[in-house]
matplotlib code that plots the C-alpha trace (Angstrom):
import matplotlib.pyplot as plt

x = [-43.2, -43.2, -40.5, -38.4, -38.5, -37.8, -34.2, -33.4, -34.0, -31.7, -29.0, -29.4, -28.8, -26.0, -24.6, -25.0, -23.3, -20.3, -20.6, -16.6, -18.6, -20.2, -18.6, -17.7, -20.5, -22.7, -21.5, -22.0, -25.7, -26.3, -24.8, -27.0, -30.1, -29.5, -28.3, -31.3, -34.2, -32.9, -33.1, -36.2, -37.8, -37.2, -38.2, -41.5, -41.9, -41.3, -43.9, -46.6, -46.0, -48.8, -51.1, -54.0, -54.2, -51.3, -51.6, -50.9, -48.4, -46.1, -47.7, -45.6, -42.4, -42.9, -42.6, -40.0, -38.2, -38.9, -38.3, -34.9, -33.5, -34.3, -32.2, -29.7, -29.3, -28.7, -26.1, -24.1, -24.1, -23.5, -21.1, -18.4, -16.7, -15.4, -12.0, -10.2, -9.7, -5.8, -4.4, -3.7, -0.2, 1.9, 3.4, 7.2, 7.8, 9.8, 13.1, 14.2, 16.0, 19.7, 20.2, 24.4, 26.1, 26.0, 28.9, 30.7, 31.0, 34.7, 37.0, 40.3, 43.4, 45.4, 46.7, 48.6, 51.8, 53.8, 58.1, 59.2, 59.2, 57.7, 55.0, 55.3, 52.6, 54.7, 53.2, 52.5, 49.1, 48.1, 45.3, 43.9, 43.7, 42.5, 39.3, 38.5, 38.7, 36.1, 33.9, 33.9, 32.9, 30.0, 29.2, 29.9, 27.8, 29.5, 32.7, 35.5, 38.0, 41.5, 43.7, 47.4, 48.5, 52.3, 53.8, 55.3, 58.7, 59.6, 58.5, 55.4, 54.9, 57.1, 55.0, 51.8, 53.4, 54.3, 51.0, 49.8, 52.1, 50.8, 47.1, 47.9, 50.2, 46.6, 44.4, 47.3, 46.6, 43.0, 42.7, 45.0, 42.2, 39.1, 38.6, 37.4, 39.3, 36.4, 35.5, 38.8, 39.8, 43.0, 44.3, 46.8, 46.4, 50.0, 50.7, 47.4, 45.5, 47.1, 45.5, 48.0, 51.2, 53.6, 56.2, 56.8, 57.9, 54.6, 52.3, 54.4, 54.0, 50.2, 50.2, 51.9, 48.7, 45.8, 42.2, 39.3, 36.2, 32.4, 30.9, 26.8]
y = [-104.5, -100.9, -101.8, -103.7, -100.2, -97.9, -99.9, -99.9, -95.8, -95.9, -97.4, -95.1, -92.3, -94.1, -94.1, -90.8, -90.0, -90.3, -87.5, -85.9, -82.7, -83.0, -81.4, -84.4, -83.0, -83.6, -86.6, -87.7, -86.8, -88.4, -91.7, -91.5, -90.8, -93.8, -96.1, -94.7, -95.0, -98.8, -99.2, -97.7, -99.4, -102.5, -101.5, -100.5, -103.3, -106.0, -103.8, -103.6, -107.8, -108.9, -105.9, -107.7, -104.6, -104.9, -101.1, -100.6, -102.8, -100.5, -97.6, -98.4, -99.3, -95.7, -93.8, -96.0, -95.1, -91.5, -91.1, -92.9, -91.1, -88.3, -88.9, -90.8, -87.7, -85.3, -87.8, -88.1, -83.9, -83.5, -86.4, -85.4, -82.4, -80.7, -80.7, -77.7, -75.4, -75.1, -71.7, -69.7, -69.7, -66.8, -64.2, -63.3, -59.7, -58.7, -57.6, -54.2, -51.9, -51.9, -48.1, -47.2, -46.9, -43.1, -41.2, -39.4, -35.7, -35.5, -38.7, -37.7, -39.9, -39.2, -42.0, -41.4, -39.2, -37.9, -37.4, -34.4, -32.3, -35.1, -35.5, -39.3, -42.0, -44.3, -48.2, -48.8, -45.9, -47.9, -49.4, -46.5, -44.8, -48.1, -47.8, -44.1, -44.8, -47.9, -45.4, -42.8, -45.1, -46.1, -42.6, -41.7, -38.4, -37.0, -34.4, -34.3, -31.6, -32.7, -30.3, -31.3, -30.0, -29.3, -28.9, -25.5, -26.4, -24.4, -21.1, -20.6, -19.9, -23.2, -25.2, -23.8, -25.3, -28.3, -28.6, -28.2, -31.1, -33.5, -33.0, -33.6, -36.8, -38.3, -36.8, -38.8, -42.1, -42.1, -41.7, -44.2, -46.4, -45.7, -42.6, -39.9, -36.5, -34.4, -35.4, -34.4, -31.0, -30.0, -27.4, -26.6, -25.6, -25.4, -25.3, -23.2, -26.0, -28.0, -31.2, -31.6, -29.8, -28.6, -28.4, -32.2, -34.6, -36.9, -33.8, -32.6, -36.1, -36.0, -32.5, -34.3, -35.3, -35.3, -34.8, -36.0, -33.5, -34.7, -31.8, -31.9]
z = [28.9, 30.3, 32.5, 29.8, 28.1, 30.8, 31.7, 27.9, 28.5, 31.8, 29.8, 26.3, 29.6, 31.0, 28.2, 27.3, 30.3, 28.8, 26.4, 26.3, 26.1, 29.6, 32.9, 35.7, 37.6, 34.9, 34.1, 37.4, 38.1, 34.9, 35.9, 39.1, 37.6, 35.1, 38.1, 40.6, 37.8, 36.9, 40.5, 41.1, 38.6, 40.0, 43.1, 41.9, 40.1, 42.7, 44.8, 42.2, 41.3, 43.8, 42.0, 40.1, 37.5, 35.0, 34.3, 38.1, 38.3, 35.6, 36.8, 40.1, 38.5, 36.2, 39.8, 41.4, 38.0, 38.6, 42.0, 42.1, 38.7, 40.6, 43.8, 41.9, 39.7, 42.8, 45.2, 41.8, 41.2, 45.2, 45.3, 42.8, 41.7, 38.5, 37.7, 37.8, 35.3, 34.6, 35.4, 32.2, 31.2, 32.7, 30.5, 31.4, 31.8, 29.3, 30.6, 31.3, 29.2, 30.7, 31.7, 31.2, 34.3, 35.2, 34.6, 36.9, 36.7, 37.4, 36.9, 38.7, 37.8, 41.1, 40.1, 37.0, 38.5, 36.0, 37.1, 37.8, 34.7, 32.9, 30.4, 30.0, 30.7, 32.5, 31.6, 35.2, 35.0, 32.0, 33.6, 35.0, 31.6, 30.1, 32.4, 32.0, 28.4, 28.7, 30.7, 28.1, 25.3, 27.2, 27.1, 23.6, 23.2, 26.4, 25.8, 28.0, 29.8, 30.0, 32.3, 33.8, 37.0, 38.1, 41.7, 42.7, 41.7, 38.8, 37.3, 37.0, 33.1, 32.7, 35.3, 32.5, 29.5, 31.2, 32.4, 29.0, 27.8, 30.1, 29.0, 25.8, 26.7, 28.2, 25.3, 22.8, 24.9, 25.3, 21.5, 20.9, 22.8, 20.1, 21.6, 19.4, 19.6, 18.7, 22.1, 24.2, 25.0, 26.6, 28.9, 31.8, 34.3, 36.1, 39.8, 40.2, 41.6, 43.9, 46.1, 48.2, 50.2, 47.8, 51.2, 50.8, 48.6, 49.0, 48.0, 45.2, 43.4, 43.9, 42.4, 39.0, 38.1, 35.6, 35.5, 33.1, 33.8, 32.1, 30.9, 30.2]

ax = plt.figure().add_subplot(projection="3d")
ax.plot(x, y, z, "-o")
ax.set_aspect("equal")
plt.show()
């Protein structure tokens, strides 16, 4: 009878055993210790049958119980593992702030060449003016210096006010192009400050020039 009732307690642990809240481990060593003490039992019973003393008898399948629960309990717990824990989700770094491209301190437009005795912005430098003026508005706290350049030809107070003319030509086109006025100031600064030979033709065109200055 003792035995009848100690396999109706291996199963109520067996079943048990399936309890969501348990780990696998667990879950394990309590399946073993079901399936050892069901085995034990028997064990002990079949080796207590031949026992005169009924008492002895269940006595023996009580510690075949016992003793296989308990090594059925510990292959199960050794045997398998725990399923690992997922990884916690990974944050994305939020993105960094885009920093404006740096402005150059001095944006020289050797490119745009005004005629001789000129102050026109032929169509062919538009792009070059359309670029400084996309660079600027990037930079809309920054203020600018404007100053036109001559070549040697000429007098010199003419070559000035010629100068003069041609810095305000660019100052004219840039604010055509959303650029604010406030920002632009002009000034000439005649054949003063050449870049190149004044004794050629080649330098002489180079010296038709204008230049954009950043200030801080």
């Amino acid at each position: 009878m003792r035995t009848r009732w100690l396999i109706v307690l291996v199963l109520a642990l067996f079943v048990a055993a399936g309890c969501s809240s348990m780990s696998k481990r667990v879950k394990c060593a309590s399946v073993g210790a079901a399936a050892g003490a069901a085995v034990g039992a028997t064990v002990g019973g079949i080796y207590g049958h031949n026992k005169i003393d009924a008492q002895l008898r269940a006595e023996w399948a009580l510690v075949g119980g016992g003793i296989g629960a308990v090594l059925g309990g510990v292959t199960g717990y050794l045997v398998c593992q725990d399923e690992p824990q997922p990884a916690p989700p990974v944050e994305e770094p939020a993105p960094e702030p885009v920093a404006p491209k740096p402005l150059p301190e001095k944006i020289i437009l050797n490119a745009v060449q005004f005629d001789f005795d000129k102050a026109v912005i032929k169509d062919e430098y538009a792009p070059v003016l359309d670029a400084a003026a996309g660079v600027l508005k990037e930079h809309g706290d920054r203020q600018v210096v404007i100053t036109g350049h001559t070549c040697s030809i000429g007098a010199e107070a003419y070559n000035q006010k010629l100068s003069e003319r041609r810095a305000a030509a660019v100052k004219t086109y840039l604010v055509d192009k959303g650029i604010e006025a406030s920002r632009l100031t002009t000034r000439g600064a005649g054949e003063s400050m050449p870049v190149a030979d004044n004794t050629n033709r080649e330098g002489r065109m180079m010296n038709r020039r204008a230049e954009l200055e950043v200030m801080d």
